[in-house]
C-alpha positions in Angstrom: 8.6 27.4 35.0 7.9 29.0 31.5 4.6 28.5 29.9 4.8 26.2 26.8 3.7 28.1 23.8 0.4 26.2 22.1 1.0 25.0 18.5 -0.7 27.4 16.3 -4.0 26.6 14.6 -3.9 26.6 10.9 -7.5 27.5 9.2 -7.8 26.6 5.5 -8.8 29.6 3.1 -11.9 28.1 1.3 -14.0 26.6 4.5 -14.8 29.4 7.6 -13.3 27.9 10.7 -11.6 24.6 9.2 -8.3 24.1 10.7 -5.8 22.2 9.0 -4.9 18.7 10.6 -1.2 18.1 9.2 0.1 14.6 8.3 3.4 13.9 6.8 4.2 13.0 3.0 4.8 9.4 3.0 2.4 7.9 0.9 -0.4 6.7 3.2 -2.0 10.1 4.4 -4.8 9.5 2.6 -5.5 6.3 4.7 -3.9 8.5 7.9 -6.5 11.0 7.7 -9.5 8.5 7.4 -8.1 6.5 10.2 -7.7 9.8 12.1 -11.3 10.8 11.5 -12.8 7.9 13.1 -10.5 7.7 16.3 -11.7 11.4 16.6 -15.0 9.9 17.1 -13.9 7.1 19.1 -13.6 4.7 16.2 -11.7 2.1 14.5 -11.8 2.4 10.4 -10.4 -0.6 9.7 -13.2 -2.4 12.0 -15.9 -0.2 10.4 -14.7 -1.8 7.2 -14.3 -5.1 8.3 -10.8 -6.2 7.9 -9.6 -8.0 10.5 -5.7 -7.4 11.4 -3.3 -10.4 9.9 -1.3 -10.4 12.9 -0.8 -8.5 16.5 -0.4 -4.9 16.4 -1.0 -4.5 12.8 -1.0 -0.9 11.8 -4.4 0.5 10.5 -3.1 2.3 7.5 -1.8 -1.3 6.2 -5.3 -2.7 7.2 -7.2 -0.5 5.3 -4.8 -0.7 2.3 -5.4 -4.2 2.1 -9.7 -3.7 2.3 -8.7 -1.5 -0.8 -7.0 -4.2 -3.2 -9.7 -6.9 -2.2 -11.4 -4.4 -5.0 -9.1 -5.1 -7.5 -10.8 -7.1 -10.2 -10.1 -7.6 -14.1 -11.7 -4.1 -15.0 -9.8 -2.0 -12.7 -6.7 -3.6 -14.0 -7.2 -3.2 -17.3 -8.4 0.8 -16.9 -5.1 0.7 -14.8 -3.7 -0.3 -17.9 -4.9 2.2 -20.4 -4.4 5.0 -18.2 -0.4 4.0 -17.8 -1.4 3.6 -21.4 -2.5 7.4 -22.5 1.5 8.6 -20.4 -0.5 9.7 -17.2 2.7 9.8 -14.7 0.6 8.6 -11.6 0.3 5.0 -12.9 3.5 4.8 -13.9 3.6 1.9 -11.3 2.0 0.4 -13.8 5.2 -0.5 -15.7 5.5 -4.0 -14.2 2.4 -4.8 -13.0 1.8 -8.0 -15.3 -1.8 -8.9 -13.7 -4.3 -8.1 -11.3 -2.9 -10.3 -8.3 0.1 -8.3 -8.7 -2.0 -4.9 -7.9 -3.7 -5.7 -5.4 -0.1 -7.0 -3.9 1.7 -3.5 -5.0 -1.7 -1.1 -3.4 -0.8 -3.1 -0.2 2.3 -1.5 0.1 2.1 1.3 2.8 4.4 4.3 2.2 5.5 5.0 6.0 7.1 1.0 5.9 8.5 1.0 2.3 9.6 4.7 1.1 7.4 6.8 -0.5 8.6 5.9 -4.1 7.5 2.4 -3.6 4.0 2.4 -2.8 0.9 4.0 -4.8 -0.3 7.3 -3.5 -4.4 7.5 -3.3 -6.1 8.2 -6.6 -10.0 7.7 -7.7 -10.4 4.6 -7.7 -8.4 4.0 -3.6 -10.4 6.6 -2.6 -14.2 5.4 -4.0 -13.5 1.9 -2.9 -12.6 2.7 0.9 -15.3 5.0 0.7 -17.6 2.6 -0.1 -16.6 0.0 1.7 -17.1 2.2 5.0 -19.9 4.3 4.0 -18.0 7.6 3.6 -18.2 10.2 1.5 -14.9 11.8 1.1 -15.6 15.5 0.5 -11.8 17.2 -1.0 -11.4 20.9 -1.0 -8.5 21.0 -3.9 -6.5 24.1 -3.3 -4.8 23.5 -6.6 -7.7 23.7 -9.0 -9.8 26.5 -10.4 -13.5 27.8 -8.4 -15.5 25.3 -10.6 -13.4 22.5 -9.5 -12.2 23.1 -6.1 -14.8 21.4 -4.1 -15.4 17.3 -4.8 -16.9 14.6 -3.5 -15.9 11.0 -3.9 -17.8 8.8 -4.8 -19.6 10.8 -7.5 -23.1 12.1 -6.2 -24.8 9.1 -8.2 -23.6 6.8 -5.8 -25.0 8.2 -2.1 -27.5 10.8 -3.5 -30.3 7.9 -2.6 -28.7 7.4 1.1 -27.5 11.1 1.8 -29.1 11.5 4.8 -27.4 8.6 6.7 -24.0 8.7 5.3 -20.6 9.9 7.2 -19.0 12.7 5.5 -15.1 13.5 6.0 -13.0 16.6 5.2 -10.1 16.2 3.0 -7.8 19.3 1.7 -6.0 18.1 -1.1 -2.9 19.9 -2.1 0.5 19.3 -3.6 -1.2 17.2 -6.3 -2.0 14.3 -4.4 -1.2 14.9 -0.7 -4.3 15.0 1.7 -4.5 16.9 5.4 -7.6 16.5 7.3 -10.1 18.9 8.1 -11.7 19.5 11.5 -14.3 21.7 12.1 -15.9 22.7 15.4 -13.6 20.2 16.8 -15.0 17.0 14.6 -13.3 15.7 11.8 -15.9 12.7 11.0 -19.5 13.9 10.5 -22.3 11.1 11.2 -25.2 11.8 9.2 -26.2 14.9 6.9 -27.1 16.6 9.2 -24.4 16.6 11.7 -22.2 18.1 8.1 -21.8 22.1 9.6 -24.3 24.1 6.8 -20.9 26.0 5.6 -19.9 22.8 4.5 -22.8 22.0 3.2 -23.0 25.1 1.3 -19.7 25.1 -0.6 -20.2 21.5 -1.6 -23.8 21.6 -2.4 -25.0 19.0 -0.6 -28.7 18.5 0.2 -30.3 19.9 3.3 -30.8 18.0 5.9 -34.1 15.7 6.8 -34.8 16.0 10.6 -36.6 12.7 10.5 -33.2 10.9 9.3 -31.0 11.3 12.2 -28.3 9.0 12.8 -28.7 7.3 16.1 -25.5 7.2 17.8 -23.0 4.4 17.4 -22.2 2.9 21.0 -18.5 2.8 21.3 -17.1 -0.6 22.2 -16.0 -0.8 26.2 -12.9 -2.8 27.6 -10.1 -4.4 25.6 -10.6 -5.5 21.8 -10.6 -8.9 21.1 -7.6 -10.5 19.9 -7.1 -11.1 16.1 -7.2 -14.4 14.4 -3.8 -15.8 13.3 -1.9 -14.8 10.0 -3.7 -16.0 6.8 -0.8 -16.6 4.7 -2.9 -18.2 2.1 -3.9 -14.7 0.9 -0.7 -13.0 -0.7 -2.1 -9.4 0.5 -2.2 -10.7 4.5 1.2 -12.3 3.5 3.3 -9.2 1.8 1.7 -7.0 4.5 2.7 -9.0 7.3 6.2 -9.2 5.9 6.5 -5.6 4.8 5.3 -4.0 8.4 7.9 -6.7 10.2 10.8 -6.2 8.2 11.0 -2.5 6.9 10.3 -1.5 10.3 13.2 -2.8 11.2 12.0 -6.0 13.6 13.0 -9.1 10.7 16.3 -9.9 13.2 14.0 -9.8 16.2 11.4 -12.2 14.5 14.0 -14.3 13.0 13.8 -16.9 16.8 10.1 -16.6 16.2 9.8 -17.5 12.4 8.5 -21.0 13.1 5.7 -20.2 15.5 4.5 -17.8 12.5 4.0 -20.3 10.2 7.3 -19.2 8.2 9.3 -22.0 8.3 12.8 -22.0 10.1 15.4 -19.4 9.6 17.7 -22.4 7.9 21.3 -21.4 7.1 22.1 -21.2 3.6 24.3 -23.8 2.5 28.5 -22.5 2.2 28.6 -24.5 -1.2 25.1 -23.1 -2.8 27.2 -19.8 -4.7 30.4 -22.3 -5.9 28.3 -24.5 -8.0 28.3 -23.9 -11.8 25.7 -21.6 -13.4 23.9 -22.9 -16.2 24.6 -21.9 -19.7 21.9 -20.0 -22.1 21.9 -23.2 -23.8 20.8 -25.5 -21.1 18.8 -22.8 -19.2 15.2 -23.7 -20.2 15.7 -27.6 -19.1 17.4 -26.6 -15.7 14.5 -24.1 -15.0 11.5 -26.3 -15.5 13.1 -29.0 -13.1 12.1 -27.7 -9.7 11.6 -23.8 -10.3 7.9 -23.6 -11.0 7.1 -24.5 -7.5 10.3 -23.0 -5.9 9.5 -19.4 -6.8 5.9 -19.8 -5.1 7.1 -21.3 -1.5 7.8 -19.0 1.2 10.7 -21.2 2.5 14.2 -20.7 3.1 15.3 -24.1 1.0 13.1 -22.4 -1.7 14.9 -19.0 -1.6 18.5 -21.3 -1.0 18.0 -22.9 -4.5 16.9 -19.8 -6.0 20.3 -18.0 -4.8 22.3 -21.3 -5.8 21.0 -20.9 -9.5 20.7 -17.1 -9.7 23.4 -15.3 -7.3 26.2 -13.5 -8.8 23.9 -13.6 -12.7 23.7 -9.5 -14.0 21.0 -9.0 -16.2 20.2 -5.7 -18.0 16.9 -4.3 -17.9 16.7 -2.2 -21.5 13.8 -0.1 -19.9 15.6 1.0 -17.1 18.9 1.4 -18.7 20.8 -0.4 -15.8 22.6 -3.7 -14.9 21.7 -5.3 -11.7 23.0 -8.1 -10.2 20.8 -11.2 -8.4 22.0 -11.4 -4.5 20.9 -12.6 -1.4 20.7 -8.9 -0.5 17.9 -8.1 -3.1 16.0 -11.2 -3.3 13.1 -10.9 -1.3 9.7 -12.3 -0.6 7.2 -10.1 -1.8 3.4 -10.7 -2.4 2.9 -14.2 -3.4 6.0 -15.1 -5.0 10.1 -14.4 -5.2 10.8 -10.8 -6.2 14.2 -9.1 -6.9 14.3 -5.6 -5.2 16.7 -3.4 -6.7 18.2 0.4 -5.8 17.3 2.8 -8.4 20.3 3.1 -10.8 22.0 6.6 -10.2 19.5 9.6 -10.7 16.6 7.0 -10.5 13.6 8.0 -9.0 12.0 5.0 -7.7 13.2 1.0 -7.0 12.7 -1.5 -9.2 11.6 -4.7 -8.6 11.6 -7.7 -10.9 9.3 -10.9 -9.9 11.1 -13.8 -10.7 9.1 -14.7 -13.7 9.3 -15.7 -17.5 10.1 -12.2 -18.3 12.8 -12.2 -16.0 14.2 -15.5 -16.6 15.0 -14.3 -20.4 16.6 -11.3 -19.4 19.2 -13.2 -16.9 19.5 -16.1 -19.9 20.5 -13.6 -22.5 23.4 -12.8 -20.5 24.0 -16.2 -18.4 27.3 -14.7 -17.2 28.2 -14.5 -13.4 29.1 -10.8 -12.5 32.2 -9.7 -11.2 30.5 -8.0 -8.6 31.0 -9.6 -5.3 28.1 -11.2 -3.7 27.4 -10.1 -0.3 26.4 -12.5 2.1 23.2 -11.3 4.7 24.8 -11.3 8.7 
């Protein structure tokens, strides 16, 4: 029998002897190359950083995502804001993001489950908060930027400069703008302590020199099988999207469909035959039908919820001046997404990314300037 070739190592051109750990463009290698880091070293990230899994088999890229928008406050939303702001393309995301619930709902969003045009690839800000929250320091060799610039370390030196000696450090090669492979050196891609950081890494970052009195002691690994995780927490919005993003993008929603009731999700009721036939209202009478049952419709996860919503807005186009493109409400697009009903549309024809619309004042005008059913024909979910 032939002997199988090896895969061939791949050494990065700034750092002696640090081979290149590939991982594929979909969004979440950022969190891939953390959570490879520490299950180099016998580790999980997401339970270094304390965030429990929000149901069985959770993945740990969506885990750590969600430890990430627990950060999201006020301030990071409004410097969010000014950035989309000042025309920076990489919070274009930005766009319809009306409040800082709905970011911390869209940074849930892992890349691998949803497409890589729907989630938010890691900036700053991802990258400092994960990093803090599992006391990393994240040191990025940019092979796109000039010698002064090439070698960084997030979070800025002011934050870990007082606890140096007994942070973990992590390799990062950035390139392609925002795509991250990880770094392993000697074999070890998560470094426990400064002085377990190999001294031509040290070097070309410029970090301190080690203090022989600060070892790390070594982190016993946990033996036998983990302990199961508590139930879904559907009160939280993030545990909530991400438990329905992970089931039904990977393709398990018809398998889970028998099960819906033992999650908590109410029963998978059929949608009433009658619920398209019955008039729509006019732009006149729109305001008063609306504020009859829809303000606590569009915030229950339940199928008579999401029935009603169909019976008032399936078959209704609205145009989206923005976009430059009609859509058309459906049963097919109207999903639940975060912590309320969102319409999910394809990207018009040379679009670049979806759009999605939550069912919202905003919204509501748009389909009540038109408050015409389409001649599109609604198709019904099998």
């Amino acid at each position: 029998m032939p002997r199988q070739k090896k895969p061939r190592k791949v050494f990065n051109d700034h750092i002696d002897g640090c081979r290149i750990v590939r991982l594929p463009q979909d969004g979440d290698c950022f969190y891939a190359a953390v959570s490879m880091a520490f299950a180099s070293d016998g580790l999980s990230s997401a339970d270094c950083a304390d965030e429990a899994p929000a149901y069985v088999g959770e993945a740990e890229v969506a885990r750590l995502r969600r430890c990430v928008s627990r950060r999201v406050d006020g301030d990071v939303f409004d410097t969010f804001k000014m950035l989309h702001g000042a025309g920076l393309d990489d919070f274009s995301f930005m766009r319809r993001i009306p409040d800082a619930a709905a970011l911390r709902t869209k940074l849930c969003v892992s890349g691998a489950e949803s497409g890589t045009n729907r989630c938010v690839w890691a900036n700053d800000f991802e990258i400092t908060a994960l990093c803090e929250a599992l006391g990393v320091v994240a040191l990025i060799v940019d092979g796109e930027a000039s010698d002064a610039g090439r070698f960084v370390a997030l979070p800025p030196r002011s934050c870990w400069e007082d606890d140096a000696q007994a942070r973990s450090y992590v390799v990062l090669l950035r390139s392609e703008r925002h795509h991250f492979d990880l770094g392993e050196i000697d074999e070890r891609s998560l470094f426990r302590g400064l002085g377990g950081v190999p001294k031509r890494v040290r070097r070309a970052f410029a970090l301190p020199a080690p203090d022989p009195s600060c070892a790390v002691p070594e982190v016993p690994r946990r033996r036998g099988p983990a302990p199961p995780p508590p139930p879904p927490d559907f009160s939280c919005p993030a545990c909530a999207r991400s438990f329905a993003s992970q089931r039904a993008r990977a393709g398990h929603l018809a398998a889970s469909k028998p099960c819906r009731k033992k999650l908590g999700l109410g029963g998978a009721a059929k949608k009433p035959a009658a619920a398209l036939k019955r008039p729509r209202p006019t732009s006149r009478a729109f305001r008063a039908y609306e504020e009859k049952w829809e303000r606590s419709a569009v915030r229950r996860r339940e199928p008579a919820a999401e029935a009603r919503l169909l019976e008032k807005y399936a078959g209704l186009a609205f145009t989206d001046g923005d976009a430059g493109a009609t859509f058309v409400v459906s049963d097919a697009n109207l999903e639940w997404f975060g912590n309320s009903w969102t319409v999910l549309c394809k990207p018009p024809a040379g679009g670049a990314a979806f759009e999605s619309y939550v069912i919202n004042a905003e919204l509501r005008r748009m389909i009540a300037a038109t408050a015409q059913p389409s001649a599109v024909k609604v198709s019904r979910k099998t």
